[in-house]
N, C-alpha and C positions, 0 to 999 in steps of 0.2 A: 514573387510567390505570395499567396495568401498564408496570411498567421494571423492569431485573435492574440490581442496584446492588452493590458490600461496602462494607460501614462500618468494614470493619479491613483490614490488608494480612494476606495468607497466599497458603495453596494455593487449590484450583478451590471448596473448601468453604464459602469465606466469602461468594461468592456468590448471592444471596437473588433471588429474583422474586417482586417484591413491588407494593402499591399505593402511587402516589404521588399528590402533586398534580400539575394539570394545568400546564406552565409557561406564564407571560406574556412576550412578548416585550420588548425597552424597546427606546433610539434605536436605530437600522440595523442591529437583526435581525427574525428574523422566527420564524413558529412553522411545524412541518412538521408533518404527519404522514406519520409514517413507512411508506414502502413495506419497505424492508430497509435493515439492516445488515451488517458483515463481522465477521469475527475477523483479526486479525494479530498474530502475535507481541508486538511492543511490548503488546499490552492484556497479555499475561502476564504480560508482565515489570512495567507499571504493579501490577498487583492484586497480582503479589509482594512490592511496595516497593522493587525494584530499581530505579527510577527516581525516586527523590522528589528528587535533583538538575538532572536536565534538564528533568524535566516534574512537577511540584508539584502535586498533584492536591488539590482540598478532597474530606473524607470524609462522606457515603457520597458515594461515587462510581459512575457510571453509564458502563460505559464504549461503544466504537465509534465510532472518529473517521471512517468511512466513512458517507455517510447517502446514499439515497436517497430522494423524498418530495414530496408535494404543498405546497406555500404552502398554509397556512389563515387565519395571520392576519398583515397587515402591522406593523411599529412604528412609529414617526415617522420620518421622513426616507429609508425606502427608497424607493429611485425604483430603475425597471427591470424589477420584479417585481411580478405581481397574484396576487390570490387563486386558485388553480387549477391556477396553473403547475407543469408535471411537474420537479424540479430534481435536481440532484445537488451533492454537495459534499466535501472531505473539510475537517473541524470540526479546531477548535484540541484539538493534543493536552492539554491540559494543563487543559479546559473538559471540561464535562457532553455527555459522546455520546448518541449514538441507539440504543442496545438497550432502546428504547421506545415506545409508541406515538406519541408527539409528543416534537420536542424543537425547543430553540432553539438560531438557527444565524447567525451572524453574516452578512448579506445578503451582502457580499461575496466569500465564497467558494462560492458557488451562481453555478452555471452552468447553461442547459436540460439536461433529460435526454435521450439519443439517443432518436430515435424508430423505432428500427428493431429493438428487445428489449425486452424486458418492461422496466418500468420497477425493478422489482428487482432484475433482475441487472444493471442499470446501476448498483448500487452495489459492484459489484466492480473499478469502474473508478479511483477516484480515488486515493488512495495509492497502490498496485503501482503503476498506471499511470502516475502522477506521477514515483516513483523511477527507474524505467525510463528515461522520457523525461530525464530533469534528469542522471541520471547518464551517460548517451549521449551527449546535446549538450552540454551544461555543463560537465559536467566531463570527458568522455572528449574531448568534439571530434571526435565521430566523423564524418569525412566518405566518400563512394563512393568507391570501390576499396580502402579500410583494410579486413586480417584483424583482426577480433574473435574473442575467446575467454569465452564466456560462462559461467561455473560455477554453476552452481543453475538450468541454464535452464529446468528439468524444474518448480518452481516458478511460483508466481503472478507473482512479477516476472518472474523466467526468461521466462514463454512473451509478458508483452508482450516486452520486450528484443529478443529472438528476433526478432519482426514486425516490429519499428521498424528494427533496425541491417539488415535485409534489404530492408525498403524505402527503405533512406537507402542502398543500394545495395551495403553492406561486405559483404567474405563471413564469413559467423556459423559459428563453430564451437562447437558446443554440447556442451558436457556438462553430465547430468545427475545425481543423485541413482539408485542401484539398484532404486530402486520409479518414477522416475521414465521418462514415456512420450518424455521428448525425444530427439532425435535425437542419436546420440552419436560422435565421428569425434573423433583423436589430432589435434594440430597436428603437419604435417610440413617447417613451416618455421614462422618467427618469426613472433610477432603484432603488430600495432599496440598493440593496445589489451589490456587483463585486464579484463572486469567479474566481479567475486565475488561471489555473492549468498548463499556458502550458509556454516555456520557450519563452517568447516574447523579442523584445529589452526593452531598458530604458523605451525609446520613445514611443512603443507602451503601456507601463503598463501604464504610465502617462497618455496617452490621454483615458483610461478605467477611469482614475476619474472623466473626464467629464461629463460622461454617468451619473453621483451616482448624486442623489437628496442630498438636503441640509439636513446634519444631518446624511447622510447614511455612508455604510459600505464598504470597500474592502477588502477579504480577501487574501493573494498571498500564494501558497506552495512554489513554487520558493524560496527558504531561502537565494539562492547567491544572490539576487537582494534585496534588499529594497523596502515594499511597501508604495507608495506615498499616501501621504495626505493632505488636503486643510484645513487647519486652519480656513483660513474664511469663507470657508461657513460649518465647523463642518463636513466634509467628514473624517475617522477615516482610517486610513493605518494599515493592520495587518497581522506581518509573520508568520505564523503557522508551527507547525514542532510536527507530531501526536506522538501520548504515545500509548503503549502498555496499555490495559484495557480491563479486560476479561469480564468484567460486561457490559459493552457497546460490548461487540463483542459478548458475551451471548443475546442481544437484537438485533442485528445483525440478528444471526441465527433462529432465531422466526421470526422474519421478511419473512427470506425465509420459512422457513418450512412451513407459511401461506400463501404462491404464491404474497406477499406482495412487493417483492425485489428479480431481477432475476440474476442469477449470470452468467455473460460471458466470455468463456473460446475464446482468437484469436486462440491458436495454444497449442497442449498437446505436448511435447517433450521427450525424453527418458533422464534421467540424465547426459549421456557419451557427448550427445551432450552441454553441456553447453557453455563449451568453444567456441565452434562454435556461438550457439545464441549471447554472449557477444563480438563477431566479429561483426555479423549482425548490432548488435544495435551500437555498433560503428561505421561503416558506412552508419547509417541513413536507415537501411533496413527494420527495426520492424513492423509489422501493428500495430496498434492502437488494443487496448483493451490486454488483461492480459494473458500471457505466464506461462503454467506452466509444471516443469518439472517431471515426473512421474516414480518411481522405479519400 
């Protein structure tokens, strides 16, 4: 089968699209084939080696923690799942991804795929979507009538965030990115909540706590930076870094299947290209919103 793999850490170069063998499943996974995969930042930063502390990759590595994909073959002891089922999932960072024709995927974080969009671009769903959600409820506590302030909404996390904190009733204040198409409005009074999604300086994440009412919340994905907090007046700093969860990605997908939460694809790409797009995005070329690449 083809997969795009590096057998060393660097730039977008080391990246090879290459033949591999087919993988075998063992206990309670199982084997896809793959409809699509994503690009997210974190894969850059993995194939850089900037992350061989939180997520310990074996080399070559294959990366895309996003999958999309049919069930082809069971392992022993899956129960839930047959051969044919249309699935989604988002795969253990730190395990063999899906920027390949088949890969193997731990049964448990496979969940149906929506049946309401290609079954491809439902693999634009599970991380962003996940982050979104976990950083909202979990850690923001965002309930109806709370002002949010969303930064990077213009972004793939940004535009779920956006849909969810609007349907959970708060009023969303977006700002975007200067290339980005999100809605953009000053806060003209204090927020509840900060969610920051975009990679700002120090400087600028700091002056986001000003904006937070006393007592309130900030939540950062940025996980290289620290988020700030104001002790006296009860402002709460908090770095998120999302889990894989099929039961929230299962509520995810009902969301869409009920026109509740829309899913946006910037650009569908052919797998071979990869290496390419992971040049792009290293020279700051990417649009805004979610790339995915399609077998």
């Amino acid at each position: 089968m083809k997969a795009v793999r590096f057998h060393e850490y660097g730039g977008p170069d080391v990246l090879r699209y290459e033949d591999v063998e087919v993988p075998v499943p063992g206990a309670g996974q199982v084997r896809l084939r793959v409809a699509a995969t994503t690009f997210n930042g974190v894969d850059a930063n993995i194939r850089g080696g900037f992350m061989q502390g939180p997520i310990p990759v074996e080399l070559p590595h294959t990366p895309g923690i996003d999958v999309a994909g049919t069930v082809e073959t069971l392992g022993d002891g899956v129960d839930g799942l047959a051969v044919g089922d249309r699935v989604i999932g988002f795969l253990p960072m730190a395990g063999v991804g899906a920027a390949a024709e088949y890969v193997i995927a731990p049964a448990e974080v496979l969940t149906a795929a929506p049946t309401t969009i290609p079954l491809a671009d439902a693999a634009a769903l599970p991380a962003v979507g996940l982050t979104a959600r976990q950083a909202l409820f979990e850690h923001a506590k965002l309930t109806a009538g709370q002002r949010i302030l969303i930064n990077g909404a213009g972004g793939a996390v940004g535009r779920y965030a956006v849909q969810m904190a609007g349907s959970a009733g708060a009023h969303v204040i977006a700002k975007g990115s200067p290339r980005s198409t999100a809605a953009t409005e000053e806060p003209i009074e204090p927020v509840d909540v900060v969610l920051n999604l975009a990679p700002v300086e120090p400087a600028q994440l700091a002056a986001l706590v000003t904006l937070i009412r006393d007592g309130g919340t900030l939540v950062n994905t940025t996980v290289w930076m620290p988020a700030p907090s104001d002790d006296k007046r009860g402002v709460t700093g908090i770095n998120m870094f999302v889990r894989s969860d099929a039961r929230e990605l299962a509520q995810l997908v009902a969301q869409v299947d009920a026109g509740q939460l829309r899913v946006d694809i910037a650009e569908r790409v052919p797998l071979a290209e990869l290496p390419a797009l992971h040049a792009r995005a290293a020279a700051g070329e990417l649009p805004s919103g979610k790339i995915i690449f399609t077998l």
